[in-house]
Kinemage of the C-alpha trace (Angstrom):
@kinemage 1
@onewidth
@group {chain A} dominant
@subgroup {mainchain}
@vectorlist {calphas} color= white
{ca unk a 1} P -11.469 -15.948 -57.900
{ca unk a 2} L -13.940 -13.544 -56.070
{ca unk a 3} L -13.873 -16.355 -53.150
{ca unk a 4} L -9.853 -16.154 -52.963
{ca unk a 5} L -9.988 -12.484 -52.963
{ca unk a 6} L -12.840 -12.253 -50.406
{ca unk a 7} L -10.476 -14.483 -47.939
{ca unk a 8} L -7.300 -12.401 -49.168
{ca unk a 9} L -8.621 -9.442 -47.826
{ca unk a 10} L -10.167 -10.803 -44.629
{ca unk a 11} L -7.074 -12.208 -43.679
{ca unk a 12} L -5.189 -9.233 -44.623
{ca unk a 13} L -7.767 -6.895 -42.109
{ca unk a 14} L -7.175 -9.116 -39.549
{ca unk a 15} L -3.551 -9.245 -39.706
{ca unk a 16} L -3.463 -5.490 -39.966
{ca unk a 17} L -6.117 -4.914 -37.186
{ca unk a 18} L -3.764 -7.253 -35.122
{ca unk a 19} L -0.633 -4.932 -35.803
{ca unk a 20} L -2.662 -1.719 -35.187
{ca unk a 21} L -4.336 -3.191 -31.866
{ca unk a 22} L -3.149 -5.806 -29.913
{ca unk a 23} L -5.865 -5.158 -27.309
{ca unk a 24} L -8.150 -7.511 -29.760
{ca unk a 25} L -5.848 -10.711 -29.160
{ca unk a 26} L -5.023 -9.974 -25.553
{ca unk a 27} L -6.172 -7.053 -22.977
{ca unk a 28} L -4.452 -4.030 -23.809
{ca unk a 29} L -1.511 -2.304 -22.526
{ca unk a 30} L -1.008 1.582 -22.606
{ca unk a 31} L 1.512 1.585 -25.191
{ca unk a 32} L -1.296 0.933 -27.469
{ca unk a 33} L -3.316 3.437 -27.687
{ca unk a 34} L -2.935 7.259 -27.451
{ca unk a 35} L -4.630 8.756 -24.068
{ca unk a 36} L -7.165 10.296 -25.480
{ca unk a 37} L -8.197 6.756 -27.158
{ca unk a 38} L -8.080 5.715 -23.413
{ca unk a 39} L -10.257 7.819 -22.386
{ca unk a 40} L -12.862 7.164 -24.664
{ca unk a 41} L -12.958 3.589 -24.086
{ca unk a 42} L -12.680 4.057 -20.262
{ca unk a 43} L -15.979 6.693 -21.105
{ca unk a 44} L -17.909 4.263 -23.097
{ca unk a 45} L -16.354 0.586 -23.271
{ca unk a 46} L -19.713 -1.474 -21.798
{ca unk a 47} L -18.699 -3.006 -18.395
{ca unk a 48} L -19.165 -6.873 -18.274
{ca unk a 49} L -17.604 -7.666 -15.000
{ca unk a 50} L -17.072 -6.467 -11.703
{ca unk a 51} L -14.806 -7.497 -8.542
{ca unk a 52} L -13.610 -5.925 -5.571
{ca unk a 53} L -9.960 -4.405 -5.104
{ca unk a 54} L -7.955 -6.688 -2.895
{ca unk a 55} L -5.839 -3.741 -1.570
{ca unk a 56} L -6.999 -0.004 -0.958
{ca unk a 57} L -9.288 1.272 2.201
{ca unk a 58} L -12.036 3.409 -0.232
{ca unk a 59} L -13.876 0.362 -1.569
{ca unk a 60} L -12.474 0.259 -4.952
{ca unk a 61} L -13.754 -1.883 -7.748
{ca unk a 62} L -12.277 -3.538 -10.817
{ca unk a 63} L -14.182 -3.662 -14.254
{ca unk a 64} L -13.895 -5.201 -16.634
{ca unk a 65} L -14.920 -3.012 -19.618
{ca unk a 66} L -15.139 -4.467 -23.305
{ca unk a 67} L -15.790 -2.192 -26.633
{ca unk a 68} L -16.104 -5.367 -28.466
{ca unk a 69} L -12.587 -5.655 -30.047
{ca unk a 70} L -10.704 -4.675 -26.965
{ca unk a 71} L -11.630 -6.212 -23.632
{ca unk a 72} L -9.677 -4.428 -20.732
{ca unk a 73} L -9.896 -3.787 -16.937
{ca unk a 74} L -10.122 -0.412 -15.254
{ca unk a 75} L -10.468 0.899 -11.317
{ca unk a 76} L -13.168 2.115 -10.289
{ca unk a 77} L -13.632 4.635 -7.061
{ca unk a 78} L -16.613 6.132 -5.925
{ca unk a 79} L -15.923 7.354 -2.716
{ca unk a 80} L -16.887 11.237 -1.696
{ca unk a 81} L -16.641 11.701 1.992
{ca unk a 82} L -17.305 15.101 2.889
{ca unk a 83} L -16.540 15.144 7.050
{ca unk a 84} L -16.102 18.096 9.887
{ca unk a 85} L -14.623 15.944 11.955
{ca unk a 86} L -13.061 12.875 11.259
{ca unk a 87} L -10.813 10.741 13.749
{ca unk a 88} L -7.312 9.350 12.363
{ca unk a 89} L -4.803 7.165 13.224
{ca unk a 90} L -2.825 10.760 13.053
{ca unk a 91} L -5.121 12.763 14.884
{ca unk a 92} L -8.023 14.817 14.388
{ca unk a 93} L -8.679 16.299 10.647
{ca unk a 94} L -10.985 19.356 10.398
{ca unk a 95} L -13.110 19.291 6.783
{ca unk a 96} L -12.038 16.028 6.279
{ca unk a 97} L -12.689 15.252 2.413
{ca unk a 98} L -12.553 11.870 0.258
{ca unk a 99} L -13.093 12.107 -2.987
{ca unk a 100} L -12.885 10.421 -6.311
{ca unk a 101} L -13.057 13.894 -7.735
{ca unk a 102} L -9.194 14.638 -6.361
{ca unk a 103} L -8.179 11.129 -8.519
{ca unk a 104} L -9.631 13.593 -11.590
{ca unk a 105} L -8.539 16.621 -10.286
{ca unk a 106} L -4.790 15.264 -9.988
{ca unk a 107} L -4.598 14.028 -13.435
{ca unk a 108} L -5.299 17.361 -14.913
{ca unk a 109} L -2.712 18.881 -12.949
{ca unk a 110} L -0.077 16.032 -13.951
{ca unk a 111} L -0.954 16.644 -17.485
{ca unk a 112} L -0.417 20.674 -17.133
{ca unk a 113} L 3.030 19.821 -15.631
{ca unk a 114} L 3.790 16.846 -18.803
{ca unk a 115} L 3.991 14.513 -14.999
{ca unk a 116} L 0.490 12.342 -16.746
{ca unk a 117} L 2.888 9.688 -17.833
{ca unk a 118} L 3.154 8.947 -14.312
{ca unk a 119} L -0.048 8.515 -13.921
{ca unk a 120} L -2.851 6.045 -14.910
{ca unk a 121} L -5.652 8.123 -17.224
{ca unk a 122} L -8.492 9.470 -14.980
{ca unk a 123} L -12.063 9.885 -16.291
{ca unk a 124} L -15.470 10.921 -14.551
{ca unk a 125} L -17.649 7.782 -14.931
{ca unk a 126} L -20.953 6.504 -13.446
{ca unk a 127} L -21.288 2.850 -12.351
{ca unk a 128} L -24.305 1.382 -10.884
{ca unk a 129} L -25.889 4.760 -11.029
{ca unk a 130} L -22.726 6.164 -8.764
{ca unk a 131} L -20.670 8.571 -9.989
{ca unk a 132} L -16.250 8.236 -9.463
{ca unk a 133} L -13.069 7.937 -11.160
{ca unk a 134} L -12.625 5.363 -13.908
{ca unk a 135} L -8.805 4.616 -14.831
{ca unk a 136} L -6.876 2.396 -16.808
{ca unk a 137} L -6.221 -0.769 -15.276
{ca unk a 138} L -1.723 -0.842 -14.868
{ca unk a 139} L 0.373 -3.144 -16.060
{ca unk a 140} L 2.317 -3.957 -12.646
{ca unk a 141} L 4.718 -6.708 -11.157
{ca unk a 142} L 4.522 -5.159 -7.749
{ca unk a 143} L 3.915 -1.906 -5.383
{ca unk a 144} L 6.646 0.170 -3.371
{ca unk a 145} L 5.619 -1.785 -0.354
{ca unk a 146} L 6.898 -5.457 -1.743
{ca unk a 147} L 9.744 -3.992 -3.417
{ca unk a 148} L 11.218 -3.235 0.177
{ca unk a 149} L 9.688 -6.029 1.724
{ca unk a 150} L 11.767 -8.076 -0.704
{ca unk a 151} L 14.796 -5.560 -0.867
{ca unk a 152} L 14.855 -5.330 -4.484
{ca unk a 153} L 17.193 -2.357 -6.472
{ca unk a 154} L 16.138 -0.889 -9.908
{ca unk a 155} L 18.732 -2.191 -12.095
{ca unk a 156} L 19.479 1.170 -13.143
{ca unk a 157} L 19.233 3.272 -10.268
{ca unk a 158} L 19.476 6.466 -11.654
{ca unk a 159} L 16.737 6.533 -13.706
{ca unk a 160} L 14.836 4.729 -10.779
{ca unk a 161} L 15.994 7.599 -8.433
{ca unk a 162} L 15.298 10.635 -11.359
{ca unk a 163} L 11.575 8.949 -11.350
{ca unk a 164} L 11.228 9.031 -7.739
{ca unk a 165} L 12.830 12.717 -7.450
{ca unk a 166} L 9.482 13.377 -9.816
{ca unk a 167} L 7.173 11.638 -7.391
{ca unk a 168} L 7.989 13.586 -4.350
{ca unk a 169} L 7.673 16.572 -5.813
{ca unk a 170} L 4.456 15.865 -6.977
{ca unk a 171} L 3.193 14.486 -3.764
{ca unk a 172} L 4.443 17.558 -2.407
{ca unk a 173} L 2.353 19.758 -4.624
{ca unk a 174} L -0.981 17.908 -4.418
{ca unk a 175} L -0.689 17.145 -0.356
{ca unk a 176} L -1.628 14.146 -0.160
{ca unk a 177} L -2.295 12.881 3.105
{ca unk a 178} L -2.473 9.509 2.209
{ca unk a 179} L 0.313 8.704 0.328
{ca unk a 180} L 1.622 5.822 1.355
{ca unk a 181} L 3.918 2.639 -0.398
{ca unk a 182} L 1.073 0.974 -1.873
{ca unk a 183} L 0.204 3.612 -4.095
{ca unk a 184} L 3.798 3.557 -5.935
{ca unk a 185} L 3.363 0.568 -8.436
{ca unk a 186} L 6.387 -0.166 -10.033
{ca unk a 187} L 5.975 -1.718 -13.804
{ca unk a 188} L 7.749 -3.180 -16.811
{ca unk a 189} L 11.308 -2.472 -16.999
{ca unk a 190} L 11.057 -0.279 -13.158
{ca unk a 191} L 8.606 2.034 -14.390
{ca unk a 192} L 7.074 3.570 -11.663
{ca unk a 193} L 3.153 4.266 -11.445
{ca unk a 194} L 1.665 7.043 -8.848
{ca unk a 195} L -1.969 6.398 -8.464
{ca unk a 196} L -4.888 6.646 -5.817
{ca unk a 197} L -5.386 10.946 -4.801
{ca unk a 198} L -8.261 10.784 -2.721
{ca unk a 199} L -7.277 12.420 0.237
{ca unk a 200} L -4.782 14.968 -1.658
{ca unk a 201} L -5.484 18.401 -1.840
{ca unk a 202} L -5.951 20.076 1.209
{ca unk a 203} L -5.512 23.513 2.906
{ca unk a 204} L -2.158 23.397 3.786
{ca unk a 205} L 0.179 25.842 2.231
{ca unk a 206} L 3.233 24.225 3.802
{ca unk a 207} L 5.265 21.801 2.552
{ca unk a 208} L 6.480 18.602 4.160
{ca unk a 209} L 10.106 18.365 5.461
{ca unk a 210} L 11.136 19.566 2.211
{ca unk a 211} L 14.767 19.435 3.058
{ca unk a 212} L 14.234 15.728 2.862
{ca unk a 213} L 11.780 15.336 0.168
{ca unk a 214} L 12.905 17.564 -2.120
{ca unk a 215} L 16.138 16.902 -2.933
{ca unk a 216} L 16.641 17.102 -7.156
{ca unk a 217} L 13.985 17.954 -9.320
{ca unk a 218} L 13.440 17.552 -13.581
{ca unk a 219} L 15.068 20.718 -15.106
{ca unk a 220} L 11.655 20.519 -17.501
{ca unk a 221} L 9.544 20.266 -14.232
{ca unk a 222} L 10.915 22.727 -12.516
{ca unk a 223} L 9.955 25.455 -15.770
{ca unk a 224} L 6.535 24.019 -16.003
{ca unk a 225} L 6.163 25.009 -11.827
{ca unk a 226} L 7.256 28.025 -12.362
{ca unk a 227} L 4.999 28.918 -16.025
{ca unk a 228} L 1.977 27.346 -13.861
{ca unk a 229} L -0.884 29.547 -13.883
{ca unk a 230} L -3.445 29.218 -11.541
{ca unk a 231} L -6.576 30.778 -13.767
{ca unk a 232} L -5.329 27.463 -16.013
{ca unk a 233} L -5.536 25.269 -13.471
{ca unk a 234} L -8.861 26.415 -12.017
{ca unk a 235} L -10.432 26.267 -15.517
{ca unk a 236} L -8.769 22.820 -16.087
{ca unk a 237} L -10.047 21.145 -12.662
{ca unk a 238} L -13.530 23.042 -12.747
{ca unk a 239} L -16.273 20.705 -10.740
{ca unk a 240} L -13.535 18.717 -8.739
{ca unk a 241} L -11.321 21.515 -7.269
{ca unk a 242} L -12.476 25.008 -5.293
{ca unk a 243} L -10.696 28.070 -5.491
{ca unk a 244} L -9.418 27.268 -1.751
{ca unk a 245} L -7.880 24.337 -3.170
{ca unk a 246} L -6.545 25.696 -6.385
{ca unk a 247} L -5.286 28.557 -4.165
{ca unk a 248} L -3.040 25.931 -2.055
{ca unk a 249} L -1.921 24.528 -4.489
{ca unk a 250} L -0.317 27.851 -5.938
{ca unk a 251} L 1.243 28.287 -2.642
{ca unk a 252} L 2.882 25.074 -2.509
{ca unk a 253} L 4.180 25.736 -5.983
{ca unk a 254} L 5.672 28.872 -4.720
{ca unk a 255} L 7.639 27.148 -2.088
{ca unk a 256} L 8.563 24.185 -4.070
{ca unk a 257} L 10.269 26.673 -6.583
{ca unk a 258} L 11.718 29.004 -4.297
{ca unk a 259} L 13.208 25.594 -2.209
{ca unk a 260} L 14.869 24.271 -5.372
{ca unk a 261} L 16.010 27.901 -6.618
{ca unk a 262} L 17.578 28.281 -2.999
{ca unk a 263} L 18.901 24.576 -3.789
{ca unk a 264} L 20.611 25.510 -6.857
{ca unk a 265} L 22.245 29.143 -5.483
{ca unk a 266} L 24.047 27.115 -2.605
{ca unk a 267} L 25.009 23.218 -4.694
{ca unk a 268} L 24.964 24.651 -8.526
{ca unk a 269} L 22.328 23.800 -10.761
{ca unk a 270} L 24.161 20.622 -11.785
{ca unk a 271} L 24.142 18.709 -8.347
{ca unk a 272} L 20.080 19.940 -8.027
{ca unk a 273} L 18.924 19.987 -11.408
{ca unk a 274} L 18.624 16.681 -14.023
């Protein structure tokens, strides 16, 4: 009888292990976990394989990481450039920067403005005795890029389009002068993923063709712009963003809501606002 109820309760552990994580059975998704469980593992899961990122210019890596019950995969960059000068395919850049430490940096501020949902978790993380940004390895069926190379529509395009409104306004706000296609990834059920901030965050104060680019916002959004404080954010991205950055970053989120408030005064909030 002790036998039987030995087995009994292994099998019931297991099959309520299974239910609680998934991860153990196959690698884990993010619906899984909470974030902050995602951080921890991405903080101290052991690493038990490495390979390099087929797509990307900054050398990125993919780990494998294991905690011994959940075995999952995670991106790895180290890079920290820190140029004068640096030559571009778009021209000259003064104080040309490169960092993992914006990947961080743009995390925090997604999770001040309730965008981190958008966004794979970031952590600090060394590997191989390098320090970068560790985050959680997507579930994706394709980037921006192939989705117009193969002229694919969101089946509902709304929500596609109310995602993308999000995006831009976002890529607005962290000036990033490498955003390109390849960082949208586009997941389960047209999800779309905003990764790779490396070369965000610079000086200027300006925003880009906003008339363009900044068309509706996220009623929700557009409160947590205007609430954001930049003694938060400073204390929030301490060790990856200056106060020259943090101070551009304000000014952009001046002009974003003062675009969207002149928006709504000449269309009415309900042809600006979702």
């Amino acid at each position: 009888m002790h036998i039987l109820q030995q087995q009994g309760w292994k099998l019931a552990a297991a099959a309520l292990l299974c239910l609680i994580c998934p991860g153990i059975v196959r690698a884990a998704d993010e619906t899984t976990f909470t974030k902050e469980q995602i951080k921890n593992f991405l903080l101290t899961a052991k690493v038990v394989k490495s390979e390099g990122s087929s797509k990307g210019i900054t050398h990125t890596l993919r780990l494998t990481l294991t905690d011994g019950a959940v075995t999952h995969d995670a991106s790895f960059q180290a890079v920290d450039e820190h140029t004068p000068l640096k030559q571009l395919p778009s021209g000259t850049e003064v104080g040309f920067v490169d960092s993992y430490k914006y990947n961080i940096a743009a995390y925090r501020l997604a999770e001040l403005l309730g965008l981190d949902d958008m966004l794979p978790v970031y952590v600090e993380r060394k590997w191989q005795g390098n320090p970068g940004s560790l985050s959680w390895w997507l579930p994706v069926k394709m980037d921006e890029e192939e989705r117009r190379k193969k002229n694919l529509k969101a089946p509902d395009l709304d929500a596609w389009n109310n995602q993308m409104y999000k995006v831009r306004v976002f890529d607005q706000l962290v000036d990033d002068t490498d955003a390109n296609l390849t960082n949208v990834l586009i997941g389960e059920d047209w999800k779309i993923w905003r990764i790779d901030f490396t070369r965000a965050f610079r000086s200027q104060k300006d925003l880009k063709d906003p008339q363009a680019n900044l068309v509706r916002c996220d009623r929700q959004l557009l409160e947590k712009l205007k609430t954001l404080d930049g003694k938060e954010l400073a204390e929030k991205t301490k060790h990856y963003l200056d106060k020259d950055d943090v101070k551009a970053v304000m000014a952009r989120r001046d002009k974003i809501v003062e675009h969207f408030q002149k928006l709504v005064a000449e269309k009415g909030e309900n042809a600006v606002l979702y």
